[in-house]
Biopython code that builds the backbone (N, CA, C, O; Angstrom):
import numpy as np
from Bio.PDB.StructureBuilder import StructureBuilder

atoms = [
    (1, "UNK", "N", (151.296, 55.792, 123.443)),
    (1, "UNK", "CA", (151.355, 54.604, 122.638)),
    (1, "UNK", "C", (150.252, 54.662, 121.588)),
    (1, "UNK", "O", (149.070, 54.941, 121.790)),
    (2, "UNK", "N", (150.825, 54.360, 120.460)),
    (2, "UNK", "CA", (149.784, 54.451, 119.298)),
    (2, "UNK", "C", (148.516, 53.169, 119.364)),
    (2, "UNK", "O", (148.764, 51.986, 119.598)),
    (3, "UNK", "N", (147.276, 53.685, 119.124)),
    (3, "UNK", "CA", (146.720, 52.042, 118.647)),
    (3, "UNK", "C", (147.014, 51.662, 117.605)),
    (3, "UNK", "O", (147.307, 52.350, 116.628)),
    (4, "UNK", "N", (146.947, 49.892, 117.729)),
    (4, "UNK", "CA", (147.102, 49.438, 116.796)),
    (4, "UNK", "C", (146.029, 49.514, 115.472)),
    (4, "UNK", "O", (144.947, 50.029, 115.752)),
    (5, "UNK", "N", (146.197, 49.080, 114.117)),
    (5, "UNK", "CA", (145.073, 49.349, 113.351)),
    (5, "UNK", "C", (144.599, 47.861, 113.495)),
    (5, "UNK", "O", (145.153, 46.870, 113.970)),
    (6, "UNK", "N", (143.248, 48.083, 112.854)),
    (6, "UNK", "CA", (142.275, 47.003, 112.691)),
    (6, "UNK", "C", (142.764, 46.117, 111.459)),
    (6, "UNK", "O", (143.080, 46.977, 110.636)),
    (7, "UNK", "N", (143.000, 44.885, 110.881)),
    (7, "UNK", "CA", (143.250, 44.397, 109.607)),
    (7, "UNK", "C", (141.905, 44.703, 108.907)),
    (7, "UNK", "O", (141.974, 45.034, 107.723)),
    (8, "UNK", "N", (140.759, 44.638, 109.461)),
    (8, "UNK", "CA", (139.304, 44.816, 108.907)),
    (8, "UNK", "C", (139.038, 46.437, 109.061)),
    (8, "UNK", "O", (139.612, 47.313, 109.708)),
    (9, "UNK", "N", (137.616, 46.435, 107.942)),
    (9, "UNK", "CA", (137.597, 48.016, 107.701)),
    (9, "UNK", "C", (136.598, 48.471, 109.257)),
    (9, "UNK", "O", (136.068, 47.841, 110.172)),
    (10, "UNK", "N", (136.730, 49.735, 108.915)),
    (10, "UNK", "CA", (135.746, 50.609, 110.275)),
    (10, "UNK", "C", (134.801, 50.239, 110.153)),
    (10, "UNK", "O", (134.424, 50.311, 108.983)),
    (11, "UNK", "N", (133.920, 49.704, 111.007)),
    (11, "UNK", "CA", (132.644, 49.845, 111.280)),
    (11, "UNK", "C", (132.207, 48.204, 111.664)),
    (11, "UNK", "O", (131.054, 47.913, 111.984)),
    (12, "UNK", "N", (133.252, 47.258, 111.581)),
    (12, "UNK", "CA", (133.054, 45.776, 111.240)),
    (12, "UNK", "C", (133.664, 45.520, 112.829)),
    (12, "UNK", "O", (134.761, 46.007, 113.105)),
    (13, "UNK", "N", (132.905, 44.737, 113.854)),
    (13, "UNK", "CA", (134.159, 44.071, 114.915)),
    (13, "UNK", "C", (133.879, 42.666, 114.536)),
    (13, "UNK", "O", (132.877, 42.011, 114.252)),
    (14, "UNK", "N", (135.234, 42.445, 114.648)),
    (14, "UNK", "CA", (135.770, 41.036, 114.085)),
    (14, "UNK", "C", (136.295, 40.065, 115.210)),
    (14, "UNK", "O", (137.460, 39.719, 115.014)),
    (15, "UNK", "N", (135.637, 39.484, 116.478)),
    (15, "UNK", "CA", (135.861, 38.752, 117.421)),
    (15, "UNK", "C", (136.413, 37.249, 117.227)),
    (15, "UNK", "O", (135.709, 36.335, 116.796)),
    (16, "UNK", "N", (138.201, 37.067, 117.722)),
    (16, "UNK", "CA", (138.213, 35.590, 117.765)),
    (16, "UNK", "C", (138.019, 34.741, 118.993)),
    (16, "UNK", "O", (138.460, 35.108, 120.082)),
    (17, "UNK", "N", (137.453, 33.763, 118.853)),
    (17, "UNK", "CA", (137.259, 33.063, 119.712)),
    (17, "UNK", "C", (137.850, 31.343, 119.595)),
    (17, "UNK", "O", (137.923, 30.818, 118.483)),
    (18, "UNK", "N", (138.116, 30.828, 120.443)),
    (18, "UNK", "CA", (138.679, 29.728, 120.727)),
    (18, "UNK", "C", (137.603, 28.457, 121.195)),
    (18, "UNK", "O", (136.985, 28.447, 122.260)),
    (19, "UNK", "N", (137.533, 27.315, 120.057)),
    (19, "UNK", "CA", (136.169, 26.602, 120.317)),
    (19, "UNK", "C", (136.777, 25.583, 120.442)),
    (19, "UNK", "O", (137.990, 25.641, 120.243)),
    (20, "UNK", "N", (136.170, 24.289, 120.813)),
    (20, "UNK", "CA", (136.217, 23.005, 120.676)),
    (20, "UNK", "C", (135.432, 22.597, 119.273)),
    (20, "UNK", "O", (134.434, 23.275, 119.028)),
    (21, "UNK", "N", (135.721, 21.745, 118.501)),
    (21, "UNK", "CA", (134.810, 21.457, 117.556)),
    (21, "UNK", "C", (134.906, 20.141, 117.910)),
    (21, "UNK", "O", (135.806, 19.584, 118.539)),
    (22, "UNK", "N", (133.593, 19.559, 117.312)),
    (22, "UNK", "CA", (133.449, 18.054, 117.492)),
    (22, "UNK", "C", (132.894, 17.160, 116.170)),
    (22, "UNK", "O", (131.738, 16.757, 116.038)),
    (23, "UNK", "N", (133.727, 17.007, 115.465)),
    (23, "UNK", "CA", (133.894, 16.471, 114.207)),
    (23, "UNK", "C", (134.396, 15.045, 114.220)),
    (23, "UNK", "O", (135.570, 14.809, 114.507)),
    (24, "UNK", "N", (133.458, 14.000, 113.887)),
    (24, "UNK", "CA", (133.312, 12.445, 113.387)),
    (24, "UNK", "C", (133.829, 12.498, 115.305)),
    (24, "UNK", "O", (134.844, 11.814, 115.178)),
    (25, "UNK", "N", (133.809, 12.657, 116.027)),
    (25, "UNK", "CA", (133.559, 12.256, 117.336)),
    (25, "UNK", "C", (134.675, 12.865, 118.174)),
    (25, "UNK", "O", (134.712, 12.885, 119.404)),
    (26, "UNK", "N", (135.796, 13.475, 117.132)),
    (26, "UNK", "CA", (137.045, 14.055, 117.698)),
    (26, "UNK", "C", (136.817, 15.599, 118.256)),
    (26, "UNK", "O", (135.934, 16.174, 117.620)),
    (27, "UNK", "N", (137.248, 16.168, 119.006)),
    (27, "UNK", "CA", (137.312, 17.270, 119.892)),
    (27, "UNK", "C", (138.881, 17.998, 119.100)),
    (27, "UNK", "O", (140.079, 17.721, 119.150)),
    (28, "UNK", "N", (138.259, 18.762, 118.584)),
    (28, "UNK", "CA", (139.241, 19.243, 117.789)),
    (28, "UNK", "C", (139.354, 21.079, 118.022)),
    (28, "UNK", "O", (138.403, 21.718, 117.572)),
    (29, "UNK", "N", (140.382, 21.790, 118.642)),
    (29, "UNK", "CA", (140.553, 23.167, 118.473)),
    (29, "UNK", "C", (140.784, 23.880, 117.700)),
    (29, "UNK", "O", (141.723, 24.051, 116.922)),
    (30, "UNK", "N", (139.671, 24.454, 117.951)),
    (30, "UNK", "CA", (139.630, 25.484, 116.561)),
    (30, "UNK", "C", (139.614, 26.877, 116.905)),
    (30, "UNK", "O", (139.104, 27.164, 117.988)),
    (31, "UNK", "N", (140.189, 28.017, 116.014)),
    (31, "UNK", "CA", (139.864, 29.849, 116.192)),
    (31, "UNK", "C", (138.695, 30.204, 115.123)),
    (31, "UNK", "O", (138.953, 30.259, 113.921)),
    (32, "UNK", "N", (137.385, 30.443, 115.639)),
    (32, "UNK", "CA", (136.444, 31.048, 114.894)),
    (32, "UNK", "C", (136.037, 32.224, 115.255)),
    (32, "UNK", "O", (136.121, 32.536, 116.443)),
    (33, "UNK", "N", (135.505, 33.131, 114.293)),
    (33, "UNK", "CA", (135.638, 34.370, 113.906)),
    (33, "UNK", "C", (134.291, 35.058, 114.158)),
    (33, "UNK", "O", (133.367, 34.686, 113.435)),
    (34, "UNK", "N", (134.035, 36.013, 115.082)),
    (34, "UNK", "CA", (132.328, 36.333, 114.789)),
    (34, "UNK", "C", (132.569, 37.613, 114.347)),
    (34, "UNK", "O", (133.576, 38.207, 114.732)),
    (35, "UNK", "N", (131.689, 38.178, 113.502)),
    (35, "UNK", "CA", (131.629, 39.897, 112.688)),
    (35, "UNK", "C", (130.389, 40.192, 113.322)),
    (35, "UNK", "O", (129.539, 39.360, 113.639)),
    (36, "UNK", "N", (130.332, 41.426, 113.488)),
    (36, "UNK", "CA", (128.855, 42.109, 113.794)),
    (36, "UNK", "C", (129.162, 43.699, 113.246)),
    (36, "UNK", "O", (130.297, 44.163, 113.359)),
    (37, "UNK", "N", (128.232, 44.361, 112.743)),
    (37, "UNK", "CA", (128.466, 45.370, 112.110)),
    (37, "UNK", "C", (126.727, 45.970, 113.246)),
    (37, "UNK", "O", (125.769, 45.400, 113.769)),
    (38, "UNK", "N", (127.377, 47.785, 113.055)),
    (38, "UNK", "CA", (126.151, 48.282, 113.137)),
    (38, "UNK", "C", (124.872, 48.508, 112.562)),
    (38, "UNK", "O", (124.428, 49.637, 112.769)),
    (39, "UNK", "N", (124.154, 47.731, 111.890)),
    (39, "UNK", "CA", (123.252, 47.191, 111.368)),
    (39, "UNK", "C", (122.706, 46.028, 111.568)),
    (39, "UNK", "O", (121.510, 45.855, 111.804)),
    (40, "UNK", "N", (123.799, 44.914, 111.461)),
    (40, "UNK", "CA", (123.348, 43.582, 111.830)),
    (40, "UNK", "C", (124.128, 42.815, 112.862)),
    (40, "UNK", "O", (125.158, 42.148, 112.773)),
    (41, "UNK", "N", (122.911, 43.263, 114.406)),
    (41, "UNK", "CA", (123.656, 43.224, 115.262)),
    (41, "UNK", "C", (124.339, 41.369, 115.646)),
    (41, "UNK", "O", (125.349, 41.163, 116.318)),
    (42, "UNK", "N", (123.626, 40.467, 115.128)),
    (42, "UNK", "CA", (123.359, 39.033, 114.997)),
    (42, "UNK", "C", (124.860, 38.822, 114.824)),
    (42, "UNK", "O", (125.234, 39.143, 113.696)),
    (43, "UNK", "N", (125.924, 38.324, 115.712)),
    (43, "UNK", "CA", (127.060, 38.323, 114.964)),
    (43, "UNK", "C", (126.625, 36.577, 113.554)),
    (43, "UNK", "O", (125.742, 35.720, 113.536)),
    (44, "UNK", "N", (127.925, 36.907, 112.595)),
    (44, "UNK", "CA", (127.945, 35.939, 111.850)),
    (44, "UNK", "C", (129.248, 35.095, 112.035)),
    (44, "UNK", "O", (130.239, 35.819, 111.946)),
    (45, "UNK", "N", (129.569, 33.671, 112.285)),
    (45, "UNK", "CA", (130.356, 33.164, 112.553)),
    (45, "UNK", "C", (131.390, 32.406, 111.480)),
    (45, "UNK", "O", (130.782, 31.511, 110.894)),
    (46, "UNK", "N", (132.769, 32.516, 111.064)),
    (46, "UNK", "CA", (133.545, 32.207, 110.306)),
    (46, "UNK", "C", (134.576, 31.240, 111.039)),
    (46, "UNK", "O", (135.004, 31.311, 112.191)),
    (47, "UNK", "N", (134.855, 30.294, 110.013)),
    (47, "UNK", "CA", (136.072, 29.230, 110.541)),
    (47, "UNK", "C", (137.365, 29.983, 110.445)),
    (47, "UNK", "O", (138.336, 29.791, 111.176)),
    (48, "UNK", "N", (137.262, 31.141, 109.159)),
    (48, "UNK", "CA", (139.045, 31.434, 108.696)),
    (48, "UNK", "C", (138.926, 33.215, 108.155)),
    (48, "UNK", "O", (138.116, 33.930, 107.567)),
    (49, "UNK", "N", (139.961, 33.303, 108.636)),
    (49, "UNK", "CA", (139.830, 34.985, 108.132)),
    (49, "UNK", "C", (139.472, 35.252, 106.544)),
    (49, "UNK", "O", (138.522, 35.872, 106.068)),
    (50, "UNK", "N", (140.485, 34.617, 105.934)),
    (50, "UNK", "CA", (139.476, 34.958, 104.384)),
    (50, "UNK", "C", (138.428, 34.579, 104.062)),
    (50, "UNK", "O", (138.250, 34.611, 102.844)),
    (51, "UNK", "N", (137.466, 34.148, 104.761)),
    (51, "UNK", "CA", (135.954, 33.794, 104.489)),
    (51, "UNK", "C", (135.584, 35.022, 105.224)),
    (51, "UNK", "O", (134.522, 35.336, 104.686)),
    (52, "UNK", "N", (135.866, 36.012, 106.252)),
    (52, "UNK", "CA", (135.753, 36.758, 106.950)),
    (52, "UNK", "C", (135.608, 38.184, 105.927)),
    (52, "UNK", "O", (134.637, 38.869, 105.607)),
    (53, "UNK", "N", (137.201, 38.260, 105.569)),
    (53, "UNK", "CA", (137.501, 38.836, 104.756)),
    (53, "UNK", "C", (136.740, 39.226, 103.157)),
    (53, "UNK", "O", (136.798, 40.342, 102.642)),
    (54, "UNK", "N", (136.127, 38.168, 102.630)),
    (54, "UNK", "CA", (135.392, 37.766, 101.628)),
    (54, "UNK", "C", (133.874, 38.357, 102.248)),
    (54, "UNK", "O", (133.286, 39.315, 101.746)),
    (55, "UNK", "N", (133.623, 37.963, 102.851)),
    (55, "UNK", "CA", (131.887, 38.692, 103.109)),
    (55, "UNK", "C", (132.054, 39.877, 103.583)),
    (55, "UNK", "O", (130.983, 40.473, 103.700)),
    (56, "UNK", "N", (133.347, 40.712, 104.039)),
    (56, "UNK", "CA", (133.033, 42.114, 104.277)),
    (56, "UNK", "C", (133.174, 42.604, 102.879)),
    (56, "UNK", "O", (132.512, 43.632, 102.734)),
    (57, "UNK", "N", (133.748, 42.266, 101.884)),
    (57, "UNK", "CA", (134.031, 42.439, 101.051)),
    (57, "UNK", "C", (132.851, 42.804, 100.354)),
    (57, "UNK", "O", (132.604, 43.988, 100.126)),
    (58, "UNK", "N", (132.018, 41.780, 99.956)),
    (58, "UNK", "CA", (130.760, 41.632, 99.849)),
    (58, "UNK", "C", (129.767, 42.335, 100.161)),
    (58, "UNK", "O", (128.729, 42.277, 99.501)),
    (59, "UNK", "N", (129.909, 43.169, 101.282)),
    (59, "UNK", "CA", (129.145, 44.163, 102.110)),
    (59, "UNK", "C", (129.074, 45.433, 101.428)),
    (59, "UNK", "O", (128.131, 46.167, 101.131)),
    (60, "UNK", "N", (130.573, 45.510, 101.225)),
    (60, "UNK", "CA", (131.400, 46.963, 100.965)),
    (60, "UNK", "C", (130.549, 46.916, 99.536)),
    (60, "UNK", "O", (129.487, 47.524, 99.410)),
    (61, "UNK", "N", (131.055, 46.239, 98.634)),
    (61, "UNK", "CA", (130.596, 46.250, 97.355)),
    (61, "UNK", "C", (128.969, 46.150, 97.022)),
    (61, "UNK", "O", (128.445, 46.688, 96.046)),
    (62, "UNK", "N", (128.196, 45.271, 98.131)),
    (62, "UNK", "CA", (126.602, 46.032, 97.792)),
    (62, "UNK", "C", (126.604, 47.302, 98.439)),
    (62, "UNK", "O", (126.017, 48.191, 97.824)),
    (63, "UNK", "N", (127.079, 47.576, 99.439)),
    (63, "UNK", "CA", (126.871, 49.234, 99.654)),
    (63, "UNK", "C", (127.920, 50.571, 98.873)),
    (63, "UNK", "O", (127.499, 51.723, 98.775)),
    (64, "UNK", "N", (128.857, 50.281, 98.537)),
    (64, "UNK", "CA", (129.344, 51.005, 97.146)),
    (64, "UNK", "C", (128.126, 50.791, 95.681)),
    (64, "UNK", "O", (128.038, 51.859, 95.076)),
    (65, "UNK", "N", (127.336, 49.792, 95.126)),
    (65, "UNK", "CA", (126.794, 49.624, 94.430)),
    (65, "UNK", "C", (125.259, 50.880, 94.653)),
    (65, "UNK", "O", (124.748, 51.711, 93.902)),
    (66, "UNK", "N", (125.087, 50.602, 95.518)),
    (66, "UNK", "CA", (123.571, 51.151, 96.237)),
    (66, "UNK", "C", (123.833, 52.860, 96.445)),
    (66, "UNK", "O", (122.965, 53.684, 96.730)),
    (67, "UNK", "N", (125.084, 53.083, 96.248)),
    (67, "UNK", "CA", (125.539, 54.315, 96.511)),
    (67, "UNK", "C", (125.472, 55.394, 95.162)),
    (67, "UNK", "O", (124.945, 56.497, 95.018)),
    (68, "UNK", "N", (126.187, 54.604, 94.353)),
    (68, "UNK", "CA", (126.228, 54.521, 92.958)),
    (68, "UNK", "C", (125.361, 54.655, 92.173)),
    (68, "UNK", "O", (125.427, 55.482, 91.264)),
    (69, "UNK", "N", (124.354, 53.855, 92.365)),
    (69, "UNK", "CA", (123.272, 53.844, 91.846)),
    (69, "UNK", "C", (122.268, 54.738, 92.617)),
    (69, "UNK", "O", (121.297, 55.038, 91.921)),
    (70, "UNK", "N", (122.255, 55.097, 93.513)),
    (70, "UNK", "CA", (121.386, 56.414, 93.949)),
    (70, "UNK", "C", (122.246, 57.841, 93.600)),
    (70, "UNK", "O", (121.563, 58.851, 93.428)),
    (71, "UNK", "N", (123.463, 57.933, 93.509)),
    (71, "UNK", "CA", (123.685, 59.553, 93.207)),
    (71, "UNK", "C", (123.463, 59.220, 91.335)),
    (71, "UNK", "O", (123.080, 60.217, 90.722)),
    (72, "UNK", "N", (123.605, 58.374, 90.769)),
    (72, "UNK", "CA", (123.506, 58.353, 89.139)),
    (72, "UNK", "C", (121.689, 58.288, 88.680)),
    (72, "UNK", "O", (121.222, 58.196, 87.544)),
    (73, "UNK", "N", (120.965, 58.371, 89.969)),
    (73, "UNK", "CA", (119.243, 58.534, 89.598)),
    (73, "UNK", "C", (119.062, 56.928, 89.143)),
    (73, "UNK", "O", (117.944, 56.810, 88.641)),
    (74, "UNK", "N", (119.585, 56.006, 89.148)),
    (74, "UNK", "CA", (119.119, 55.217, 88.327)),
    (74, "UNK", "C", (118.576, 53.993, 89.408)),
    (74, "UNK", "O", (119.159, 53.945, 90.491)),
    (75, "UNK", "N", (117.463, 52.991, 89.139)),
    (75, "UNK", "CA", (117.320, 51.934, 90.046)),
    (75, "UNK", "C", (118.086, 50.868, 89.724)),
    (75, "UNK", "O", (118.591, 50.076, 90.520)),
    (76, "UNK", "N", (118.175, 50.857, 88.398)),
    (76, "UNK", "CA", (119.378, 49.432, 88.303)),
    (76, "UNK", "C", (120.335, 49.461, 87.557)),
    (76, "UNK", "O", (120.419, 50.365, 86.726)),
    (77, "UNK", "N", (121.711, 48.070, 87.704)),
    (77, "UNK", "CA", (123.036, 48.537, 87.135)),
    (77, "UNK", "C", (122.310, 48.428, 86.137)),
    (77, "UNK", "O", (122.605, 49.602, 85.913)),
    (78, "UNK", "N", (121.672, 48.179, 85.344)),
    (78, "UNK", "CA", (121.698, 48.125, 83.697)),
    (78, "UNK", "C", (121.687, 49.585, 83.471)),
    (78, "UNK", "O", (122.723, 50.087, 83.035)),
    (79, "UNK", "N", (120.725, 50.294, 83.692)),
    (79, "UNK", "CA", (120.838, 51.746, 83.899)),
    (79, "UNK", "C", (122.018, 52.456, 83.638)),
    (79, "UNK", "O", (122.380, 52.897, 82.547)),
    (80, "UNK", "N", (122.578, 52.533, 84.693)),
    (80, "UNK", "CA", (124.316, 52.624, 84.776)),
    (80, "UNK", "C", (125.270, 52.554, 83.309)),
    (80, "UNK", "O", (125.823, 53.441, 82.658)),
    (81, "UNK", "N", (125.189, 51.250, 83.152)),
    (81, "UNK", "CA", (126.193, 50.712, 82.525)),
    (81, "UNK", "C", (125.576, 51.039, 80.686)),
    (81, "UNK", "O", (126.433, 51.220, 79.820)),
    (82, "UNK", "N", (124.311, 51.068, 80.374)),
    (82, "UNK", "CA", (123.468, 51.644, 79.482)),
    (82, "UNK", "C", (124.444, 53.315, 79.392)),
    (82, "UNK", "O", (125.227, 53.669, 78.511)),
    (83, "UNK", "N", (124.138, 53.849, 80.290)),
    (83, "UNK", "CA", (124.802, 55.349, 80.743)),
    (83, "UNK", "C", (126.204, 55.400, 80.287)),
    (83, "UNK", "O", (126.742, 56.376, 79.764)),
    (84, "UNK", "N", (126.669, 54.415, 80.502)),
    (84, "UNK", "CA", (127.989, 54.106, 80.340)),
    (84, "UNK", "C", (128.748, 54.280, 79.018)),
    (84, "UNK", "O", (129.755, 54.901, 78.678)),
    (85, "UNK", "N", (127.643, 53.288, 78.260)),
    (85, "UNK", "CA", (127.977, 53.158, 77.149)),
    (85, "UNK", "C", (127.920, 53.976, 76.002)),
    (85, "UNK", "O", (128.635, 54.146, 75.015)),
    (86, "UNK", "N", (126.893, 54.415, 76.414)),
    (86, "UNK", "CA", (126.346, 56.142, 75.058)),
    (86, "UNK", "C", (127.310, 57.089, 75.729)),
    (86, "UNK", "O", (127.516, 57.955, 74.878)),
    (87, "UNK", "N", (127.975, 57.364, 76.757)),
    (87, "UNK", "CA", (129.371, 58.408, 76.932)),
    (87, "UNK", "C", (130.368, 57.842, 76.384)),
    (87, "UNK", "O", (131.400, 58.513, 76.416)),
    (88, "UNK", "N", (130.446, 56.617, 75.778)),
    (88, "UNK", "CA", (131.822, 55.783, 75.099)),
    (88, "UNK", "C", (131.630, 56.463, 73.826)),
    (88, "UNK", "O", (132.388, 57.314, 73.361)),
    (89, "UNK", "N", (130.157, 55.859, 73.100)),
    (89, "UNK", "CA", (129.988, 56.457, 71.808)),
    (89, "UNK", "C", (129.684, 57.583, 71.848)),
    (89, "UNK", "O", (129.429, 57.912, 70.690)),
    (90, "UNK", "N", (129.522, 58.597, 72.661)),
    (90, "UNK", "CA", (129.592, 59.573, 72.247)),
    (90, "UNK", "C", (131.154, 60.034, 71.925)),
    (90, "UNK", "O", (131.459, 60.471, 70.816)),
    (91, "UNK", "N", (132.123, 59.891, 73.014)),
    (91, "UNK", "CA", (133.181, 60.494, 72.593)),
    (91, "UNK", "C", (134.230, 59.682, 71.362)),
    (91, "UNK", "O", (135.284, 60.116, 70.898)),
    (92, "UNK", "N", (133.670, 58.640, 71.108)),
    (92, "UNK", "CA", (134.466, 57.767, 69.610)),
    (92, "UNK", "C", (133.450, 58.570, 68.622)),
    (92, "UNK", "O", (133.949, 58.455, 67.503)),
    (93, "UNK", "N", (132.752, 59.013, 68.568)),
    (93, "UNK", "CA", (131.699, 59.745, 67.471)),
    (93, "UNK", "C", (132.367, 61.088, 67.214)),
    (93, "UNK", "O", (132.714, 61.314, 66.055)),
    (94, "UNK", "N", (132.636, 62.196, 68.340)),
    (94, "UNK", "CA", (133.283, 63.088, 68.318)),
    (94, "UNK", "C", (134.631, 62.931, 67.646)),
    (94, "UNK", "O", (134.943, 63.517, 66.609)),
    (95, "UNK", "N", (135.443, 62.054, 68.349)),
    (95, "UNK", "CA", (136.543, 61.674, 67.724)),
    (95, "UNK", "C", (136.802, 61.438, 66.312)),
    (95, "UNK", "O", (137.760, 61.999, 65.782)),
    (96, "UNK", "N", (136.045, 60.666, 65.655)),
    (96, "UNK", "CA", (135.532, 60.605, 64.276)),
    (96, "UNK", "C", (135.552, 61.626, 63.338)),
    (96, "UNK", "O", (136.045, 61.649, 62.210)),
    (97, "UNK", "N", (134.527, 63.045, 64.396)),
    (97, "UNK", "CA", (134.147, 63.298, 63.243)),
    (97, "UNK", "C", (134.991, 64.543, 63.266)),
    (97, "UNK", "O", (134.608, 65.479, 62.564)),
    (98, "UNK", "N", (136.121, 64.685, 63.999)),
    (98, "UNK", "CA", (136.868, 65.548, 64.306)),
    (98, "UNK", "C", (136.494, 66.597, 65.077)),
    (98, "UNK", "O", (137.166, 67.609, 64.882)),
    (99, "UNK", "N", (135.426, 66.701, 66.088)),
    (99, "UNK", "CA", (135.097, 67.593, 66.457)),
    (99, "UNK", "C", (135.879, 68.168, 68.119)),
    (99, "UNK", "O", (135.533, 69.234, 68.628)),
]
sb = StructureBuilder()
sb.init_structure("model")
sb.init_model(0)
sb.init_chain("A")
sb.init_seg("    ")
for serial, (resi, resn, name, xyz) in enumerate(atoms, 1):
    if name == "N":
        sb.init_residue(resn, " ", resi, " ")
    sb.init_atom(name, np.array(xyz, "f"), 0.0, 1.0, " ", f" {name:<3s}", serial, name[0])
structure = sb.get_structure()
């Protein structure tokens, strides 16, 4: 039997749990969400999967950023995107001048 896949990426466990909430005095059931990643072992607790969804997101993209910016030598996006821009003009310059 195959496993099933995760909806969340590798490295994230995404625990639901079944609470009581107690809101303006009512006892209300609720499914909340805890994440814990190997780093931060503290789980963090969510009411709804796309808030879930949204901060791994968040994760991914400062550690794609941090990645980025260490193989390109540079400490910050301005750096980068500076970098970016003189390879634009360079090749509309070339283009220009027919080269």
């Amino acid at each position: 039997m195959a496993k099933q896949k995760s909806e969340f990426p590798r490295g994230y466990a995404v625990v639901e749990i079944n609470k009581t909430l107690n809101i303006g005095g009512e006892a209300i059931p609720s499914v909340l969400y805890q994440v814990t990643t190997k780093k931060n072992l503290t789980p963090k607790t969510f009411i709804n999967k796309e808030a879930v969804h949204k901060y791994i997101n968040e994760l991914e993209r400062t550690k794609l950023e941090a990645k980025a910016l260490k193989l390109s030598g540079y400490q910050h996006v301005s750096g980068v995107i500076q970098k970016h821009n003189e390879l634009i003009a360079v090749a509309e310059l070339q283009e220009i001048s027919g080269i």
